[in-house]
N, C-alpha and C positions, 0 to 999 in steps of 0.2 A: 242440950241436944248437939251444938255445935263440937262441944269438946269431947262425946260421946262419938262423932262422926272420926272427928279428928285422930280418939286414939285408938278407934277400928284401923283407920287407914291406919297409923304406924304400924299395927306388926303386918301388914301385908308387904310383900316384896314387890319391889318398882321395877318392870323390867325396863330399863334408857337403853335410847340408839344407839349404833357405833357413832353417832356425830351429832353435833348439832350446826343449825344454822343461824348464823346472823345479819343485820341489815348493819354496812356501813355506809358513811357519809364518804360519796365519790367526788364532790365535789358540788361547793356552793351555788346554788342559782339563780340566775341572776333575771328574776321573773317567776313564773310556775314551775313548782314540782313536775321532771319527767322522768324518763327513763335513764338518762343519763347520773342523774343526780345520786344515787343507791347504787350501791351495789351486795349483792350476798356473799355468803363466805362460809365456807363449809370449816368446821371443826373439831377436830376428834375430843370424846366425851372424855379419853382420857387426861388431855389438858388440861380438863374443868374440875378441877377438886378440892375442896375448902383446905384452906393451909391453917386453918388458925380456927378456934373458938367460935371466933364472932364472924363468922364465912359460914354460908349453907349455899346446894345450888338446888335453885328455885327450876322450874319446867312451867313453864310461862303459860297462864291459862286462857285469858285474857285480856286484851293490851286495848288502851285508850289511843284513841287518837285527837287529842286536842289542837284546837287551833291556836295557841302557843308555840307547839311544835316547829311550825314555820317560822316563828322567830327564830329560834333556836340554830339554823341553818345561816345566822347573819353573822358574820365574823364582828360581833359590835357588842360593847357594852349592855348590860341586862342585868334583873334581878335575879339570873342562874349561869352559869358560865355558858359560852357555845360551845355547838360538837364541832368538834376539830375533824380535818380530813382525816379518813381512816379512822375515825373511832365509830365505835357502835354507837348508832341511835337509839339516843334511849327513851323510854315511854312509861306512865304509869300502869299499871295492871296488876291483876291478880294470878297467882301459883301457888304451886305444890311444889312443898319441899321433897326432894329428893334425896339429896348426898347431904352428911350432914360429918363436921368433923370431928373424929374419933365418938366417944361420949361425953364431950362436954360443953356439947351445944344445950342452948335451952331451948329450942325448936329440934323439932322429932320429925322424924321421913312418916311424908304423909299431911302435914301442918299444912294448911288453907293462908298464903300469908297477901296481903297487899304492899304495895308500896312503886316506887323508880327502880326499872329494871335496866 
């Protein structure tokens, strides 16, 4: 059923934003997550286009929020690297593939995929 879903969606057409947005790390905290900590960031969808085979861009469907995360905010040692200032926060979740490059990805626009976004 699932792959039966999956390659209905591929031949439909995805209409994407003119942008997307993301959550960057503004700076570590030093106590609780506030508002200071994030910041967003608007980006045009044309920046975002697989360069290579093993590149698709996902449309984020779902996103985890674990309480890991909050490590991750420690400029310290760990069993995953930390986010650095200015980079995107990353999270695990589930999406749809989108943009996929040329034809010879092995995921199809439309594809249901998980994983660290």
């Amino acid at each position: 059923m699932a792959r039966l879903i999956s390659s209905l969606l591929g031949k439909l057409t995805m209409t994407l934003p003119s942008e997307a947005t993301k959550i960057v790390l503004a700076e570590r905290p030093k106590g609780p997550v506030d508002d200071s900590t994030f910041r967003s960031e608007k980006v045009p969808m044309t920046s975002l286009t697989p360069s290579k085979a093993t590149e698709v861009l996902i449309r984020v469907d779902y996103v985890s929020m674990d309480p890991a995360m909050r490590g991750w905010l420690n400029d310290t040692r760990s069993y995953i690297a930390p986010v650095q200032i200015g980079e995107t926060m990353r999270a695990g979740g589930i999406g749809t593939v989108v943009k996929v490059y040329e034809t010879e990805s092995k995921f199809k626009i439309g594809d249901v995929v998980q994983g660290f976004f």
